[in-house]
C-alpha positions in Angstrom: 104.9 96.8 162.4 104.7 100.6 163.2 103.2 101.6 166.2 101.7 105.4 165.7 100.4 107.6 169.1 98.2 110.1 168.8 97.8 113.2 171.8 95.9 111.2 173.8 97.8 108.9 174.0 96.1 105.8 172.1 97.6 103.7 170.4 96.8 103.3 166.0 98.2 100.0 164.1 99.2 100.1 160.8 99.5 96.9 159.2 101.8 98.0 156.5 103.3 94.1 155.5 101.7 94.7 151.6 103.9 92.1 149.4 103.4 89.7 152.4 99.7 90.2 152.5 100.2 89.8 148.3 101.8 86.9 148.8 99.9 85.4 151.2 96.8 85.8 149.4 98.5 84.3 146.0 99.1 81.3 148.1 95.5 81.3 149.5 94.6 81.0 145.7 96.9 78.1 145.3 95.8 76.4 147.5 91.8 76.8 147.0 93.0 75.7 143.2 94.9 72.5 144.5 92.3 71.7 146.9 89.8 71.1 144.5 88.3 74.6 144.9 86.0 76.2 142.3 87.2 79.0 140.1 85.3 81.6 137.7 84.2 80.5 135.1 85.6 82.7 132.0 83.1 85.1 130.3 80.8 84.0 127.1 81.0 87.6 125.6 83.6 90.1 126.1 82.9 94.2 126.4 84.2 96.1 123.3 83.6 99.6 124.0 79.9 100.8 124.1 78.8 97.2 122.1 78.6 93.8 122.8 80.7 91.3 121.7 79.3 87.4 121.1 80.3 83.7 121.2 80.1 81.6 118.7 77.2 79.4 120.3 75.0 82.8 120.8 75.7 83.4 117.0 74.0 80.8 116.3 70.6 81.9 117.9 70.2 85.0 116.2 69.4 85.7 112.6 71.1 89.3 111.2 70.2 90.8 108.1 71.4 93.4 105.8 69.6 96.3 104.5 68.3 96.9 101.6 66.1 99.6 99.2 62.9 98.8 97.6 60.5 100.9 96.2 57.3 101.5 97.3 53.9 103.4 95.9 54.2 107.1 97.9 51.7 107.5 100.2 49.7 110.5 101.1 48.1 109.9 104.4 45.0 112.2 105.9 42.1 111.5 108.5 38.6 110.4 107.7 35.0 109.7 109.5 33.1 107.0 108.2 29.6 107.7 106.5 26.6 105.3 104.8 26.6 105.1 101.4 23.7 106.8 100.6 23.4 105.3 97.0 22.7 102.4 99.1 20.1 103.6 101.2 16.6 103.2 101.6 14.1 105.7 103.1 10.6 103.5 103.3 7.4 106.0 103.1 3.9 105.3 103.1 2.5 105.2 99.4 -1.1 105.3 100.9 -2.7 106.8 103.9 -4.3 103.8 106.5 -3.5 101.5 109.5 -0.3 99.3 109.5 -0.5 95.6 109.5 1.8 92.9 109.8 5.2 93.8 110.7 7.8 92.1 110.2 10.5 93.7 110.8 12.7 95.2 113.7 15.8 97.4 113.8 18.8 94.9 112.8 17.2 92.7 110.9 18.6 91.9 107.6 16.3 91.8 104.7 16.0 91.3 101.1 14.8 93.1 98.0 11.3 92.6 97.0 11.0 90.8 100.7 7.8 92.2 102.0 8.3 94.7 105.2 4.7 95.2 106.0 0.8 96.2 104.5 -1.6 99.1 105.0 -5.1 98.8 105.1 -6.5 102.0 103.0 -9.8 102.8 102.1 -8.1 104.6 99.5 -7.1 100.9 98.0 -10.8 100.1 98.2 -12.2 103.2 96.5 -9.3 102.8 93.7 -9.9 98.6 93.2 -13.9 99.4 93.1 -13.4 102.1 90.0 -10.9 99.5 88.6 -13.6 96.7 88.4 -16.6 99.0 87.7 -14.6 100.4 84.2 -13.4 96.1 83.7 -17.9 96.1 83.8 -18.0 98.9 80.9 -15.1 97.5 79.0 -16.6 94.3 78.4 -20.4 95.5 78.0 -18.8 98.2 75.3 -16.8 95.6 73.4 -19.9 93.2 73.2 -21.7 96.5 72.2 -19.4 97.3 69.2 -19.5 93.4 68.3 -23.0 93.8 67.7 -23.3 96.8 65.9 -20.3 95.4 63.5 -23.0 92.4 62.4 -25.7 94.4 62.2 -23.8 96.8 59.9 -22.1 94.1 57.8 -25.8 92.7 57.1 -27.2 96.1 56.5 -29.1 95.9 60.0 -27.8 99.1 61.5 -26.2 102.1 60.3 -22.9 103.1 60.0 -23.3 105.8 62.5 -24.2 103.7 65.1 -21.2 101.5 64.7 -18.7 104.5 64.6 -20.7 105.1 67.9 -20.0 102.1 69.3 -16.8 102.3 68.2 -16.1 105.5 70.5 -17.6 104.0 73.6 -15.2 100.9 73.7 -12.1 103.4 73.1 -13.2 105.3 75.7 -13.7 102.0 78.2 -10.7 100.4 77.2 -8.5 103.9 78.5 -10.8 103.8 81.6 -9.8 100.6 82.3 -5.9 101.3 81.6 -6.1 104.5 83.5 -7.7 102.3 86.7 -5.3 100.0 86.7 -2.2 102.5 86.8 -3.8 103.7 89.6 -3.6 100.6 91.4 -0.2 100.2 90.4 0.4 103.7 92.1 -0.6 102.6 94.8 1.2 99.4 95.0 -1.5 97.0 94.2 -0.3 94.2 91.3 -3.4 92.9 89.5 -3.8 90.8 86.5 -6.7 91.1 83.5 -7.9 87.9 84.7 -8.7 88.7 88.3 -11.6 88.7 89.6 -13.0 91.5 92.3 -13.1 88.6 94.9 -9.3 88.2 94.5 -8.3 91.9 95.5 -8.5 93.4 98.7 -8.4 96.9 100.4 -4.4 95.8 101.6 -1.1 97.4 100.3 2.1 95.5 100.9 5.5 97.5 101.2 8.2 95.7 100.4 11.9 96.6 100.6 14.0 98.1 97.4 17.1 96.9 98.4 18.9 94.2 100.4 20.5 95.4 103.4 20.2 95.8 107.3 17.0 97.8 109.0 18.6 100.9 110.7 16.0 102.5 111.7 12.1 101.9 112.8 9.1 104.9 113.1 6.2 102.4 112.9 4.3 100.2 115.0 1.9 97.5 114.5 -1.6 99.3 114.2 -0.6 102.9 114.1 -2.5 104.8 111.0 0.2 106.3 108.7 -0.1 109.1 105.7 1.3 108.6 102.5 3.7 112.1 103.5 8.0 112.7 103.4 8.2 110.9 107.0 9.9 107.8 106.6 8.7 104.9 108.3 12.0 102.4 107.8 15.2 103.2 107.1 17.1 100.3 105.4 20.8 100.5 104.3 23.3 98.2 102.6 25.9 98.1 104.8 28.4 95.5 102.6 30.2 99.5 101.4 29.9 102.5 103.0 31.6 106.1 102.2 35.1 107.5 103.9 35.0 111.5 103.8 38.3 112.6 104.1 39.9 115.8 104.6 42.9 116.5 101.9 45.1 119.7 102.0 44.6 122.4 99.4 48.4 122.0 98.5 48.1 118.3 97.8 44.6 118.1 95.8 46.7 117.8 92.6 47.9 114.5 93.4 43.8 113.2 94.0 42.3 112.0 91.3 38.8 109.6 90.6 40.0 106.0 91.0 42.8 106.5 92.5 43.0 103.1 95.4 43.1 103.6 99.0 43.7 101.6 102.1 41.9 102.1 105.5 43.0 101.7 108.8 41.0 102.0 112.5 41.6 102.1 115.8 39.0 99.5 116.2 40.6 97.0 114.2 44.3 98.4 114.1 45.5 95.1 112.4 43.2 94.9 109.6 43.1 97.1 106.2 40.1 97.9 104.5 40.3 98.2 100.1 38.9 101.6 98.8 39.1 104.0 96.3 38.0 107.2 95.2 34.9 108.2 94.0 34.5 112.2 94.3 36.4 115.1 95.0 34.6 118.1 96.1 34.3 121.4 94.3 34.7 123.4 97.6 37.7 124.0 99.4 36.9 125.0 103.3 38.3 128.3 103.8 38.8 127.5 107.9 41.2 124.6 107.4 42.0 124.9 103.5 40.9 121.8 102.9 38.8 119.3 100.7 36.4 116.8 101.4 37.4 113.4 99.2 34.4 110.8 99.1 35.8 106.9 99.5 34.2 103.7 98.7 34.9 101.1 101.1 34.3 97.8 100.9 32.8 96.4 104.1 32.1 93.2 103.6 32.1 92.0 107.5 30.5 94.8 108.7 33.6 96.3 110.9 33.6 99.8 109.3 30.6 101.4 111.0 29.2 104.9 110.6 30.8 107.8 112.9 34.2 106.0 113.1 37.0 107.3 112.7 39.8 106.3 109.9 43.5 106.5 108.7 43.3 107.0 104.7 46.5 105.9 102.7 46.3 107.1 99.1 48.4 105.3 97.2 50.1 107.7 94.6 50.9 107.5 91.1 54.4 107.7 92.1 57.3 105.5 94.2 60.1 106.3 96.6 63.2 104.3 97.8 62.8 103.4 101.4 64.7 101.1 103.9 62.7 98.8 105.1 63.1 96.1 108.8 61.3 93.7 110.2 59.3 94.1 113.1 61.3 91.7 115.2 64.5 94.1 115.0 63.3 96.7 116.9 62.9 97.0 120.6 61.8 100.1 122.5 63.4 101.1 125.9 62.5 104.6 128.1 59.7 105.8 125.2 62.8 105.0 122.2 63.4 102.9 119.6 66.4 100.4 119.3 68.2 97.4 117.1 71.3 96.1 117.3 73.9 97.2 114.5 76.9 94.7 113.6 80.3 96.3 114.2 82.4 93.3 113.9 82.3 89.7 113.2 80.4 89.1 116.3 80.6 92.7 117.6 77.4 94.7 118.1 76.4 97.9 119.1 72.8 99.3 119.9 71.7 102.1 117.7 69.0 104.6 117.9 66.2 104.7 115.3 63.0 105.9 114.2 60.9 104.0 112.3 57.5 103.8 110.8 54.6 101.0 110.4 54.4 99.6 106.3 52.4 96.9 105.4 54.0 94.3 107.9 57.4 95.9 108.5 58.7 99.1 109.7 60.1 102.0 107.5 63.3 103.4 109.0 63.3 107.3 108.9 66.7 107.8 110.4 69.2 106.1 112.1 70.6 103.0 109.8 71.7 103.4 106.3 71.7 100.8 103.0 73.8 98.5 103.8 74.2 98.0 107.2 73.5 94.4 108.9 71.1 93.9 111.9 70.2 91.9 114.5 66.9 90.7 112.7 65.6 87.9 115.1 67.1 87.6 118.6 67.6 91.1 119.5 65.8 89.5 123.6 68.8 87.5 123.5 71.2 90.3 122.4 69.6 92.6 125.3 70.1 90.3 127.9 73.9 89.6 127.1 74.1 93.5 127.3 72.6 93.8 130.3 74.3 91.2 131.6 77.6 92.5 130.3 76.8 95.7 132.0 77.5 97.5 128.7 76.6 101.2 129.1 
């Protein structure tokens, strides 16, 4: 032992005994071992540099893959809003000027063709199913007229004159009575030659021209309307609906008609939507340089809805290599994007990626190249033997 003073006088130890302290503490071990005393247990997975390395047990709990190229249609992507398809659309008017009765019909409610939406009462009706009945009155006394004066001539009992007569009165009621009745049809009023004036009355009903969904409402029960452009019921067929797109100047040669399309929304982020195109404009907008592309959608549950916006895929008559992972390779960590790459037989190091969404997997834009195997299920249980590893 060395015994050390400083200017004061005080006295500083120094235990400087090192191999004895060694020693003593290899003992110490010894005799924790001897005793019965629990040890360490030895490590599952060993550092390599900047990877992990596996057991054989953790093996096998994780699947790994190797890449691979496969071809794909190119894609050209661009943003869209979605619109009604107006060849699907219905504005109802008034065909004749009177007072609305029996409405049927509220905003949301589905209809179908021919179903009846509601009737006007019009005195112009009235007026037009009186003249119809007064010229079916002349057309039959004129044809019993002609009759007549047909026997009389054949016996020699009249002249020929008055048969020729004759004659010209029932041409003239018989295009009376056609010209009436198109004006009932005008007006919306289906008779038959058999009906009698007792079977028509002074009511209109307006019935829908297409199935669809009743978007909008500008009538009530009662209120007197005028057969004029303001549309009483608007009615649309919601089952397709249009996609206007907006498609750079520089890539309007590779649009064509037909060409098929997929949709994607925010609202449903996890579901694709089948269209195609059916117009390209003939203007190009000189702000943005682009051109408005018209899509069909099918919308057969209703989730596309007008005003919302939509990614367009166009699939192009064209396809490109690309290297392709599954979803469960990749984990994120501070905003980035990660898998495991194999090293080794059981050696893996985390890589750096960037990677895109396809059709249920991910597109890798850099980072990993043909070839290379994965960690393609069990990268949690990779991560945690990293962390627990400390690996840096």
């Amino acid at each position: 032992m060395a015994i050390l003073r400083d200017r004061k006088g005080k006295v500083m130890t120094l235990l400087g005994l090192c191999g004895l302290l060694v020693c003593g503490c290899g003992g110490a071990n010894t005799e924790g071992n001897a005793l019965g005393g629990s040890a360490s247990p030895p490590p599952t997975a060993a550092r390599t540099g900047n990877g992990v390395t596996l057991d054989e047990a953790m093996m096998h709990n994780i699947t790994v893959a190797a890449l691979s190229e496969k071809s794909l249609p190119r894609l050209l992507t661009a943003t869209g809003k979605v619109q009604f398809n107006e060849d699907q659309m219905a504005r109802i008017l008034a065909p004749v000027s009177g007072q609305v009765q029996q409405l049927r019909v509220k905003v949301g409610d589905m209809v179908r063709k021919g179903e009846p939406l509601f009737t006007i009462h019009s005195r112009d009706v009235a007026a037009a199913r009186d003249e119809y009945f007064d010229s079916r009155k002349d057309l039959d006394l004129a044809e019993k007229t002609y009759a007549m004066n047909r026997d009389l001539c054949a016996h020699q009992a009249a002249s020929r004159i008055a048969l020729q007569q004759a004659e010209s009165e029932l041409a003239k009621a018989k295009a009376r009575a056609t010209r009436t009745m198109e004006s009932l049809h005008a007006l919306g009023v289906e008779i038959s030659d058999k009906e009698s004036v007792e079977g028509i009355n002074a009511r209109v009903a307006v019935r829908t021209p297409l199935s669809g969904t009743v978007l909008e409402r500008l009538v009530t029960e009662g209120q007197f309307v005028q057969p004029d452009n303001n549309a009483l019921l608007t009615i649309t067929d919601l089952s397709t609906v249009w996609v206007l797109a907006d498609i750079f100047e520089r890539d309007l040669h590779l649009v064509s008609v037909g060409q098929k399309a997929e949709l994607t929304t925010s609202a449903y982020p996890e579901q694709k939507f089948v269209a195609h195109v059916v117009r390209v404009s003939d203007v190009v907008d000189a702000a943005t340089r682009t051109v408005k592309v018209r899509f069909l959608a099918a919308n057969p549950d209703g989730h596309l809805k007008p005003e919302m916006f939509a990614s367009v895929a166009l699939f192009l008559n064209e396809s490109m290599p690309v290297l392709t992972i599954p979803p469960t390779a990749v984990f994120t960590e501070g905003g980035r994007s990660f898998v495991y790459a194999r090293t080794g037989e059981r050696e893996f190091i985390r890589r750096p990626v960037e990677v895109e969404p396809d059709a249920g997997s991910l597109k890798v834009v850099t980072g990993l190249q043909v070839g290379e195997q994965v960690v393609s299920d069990g990268t949690l249980l990779v991560r945690l033997e990293e962390n627990r590893q400390g690996v840096n």
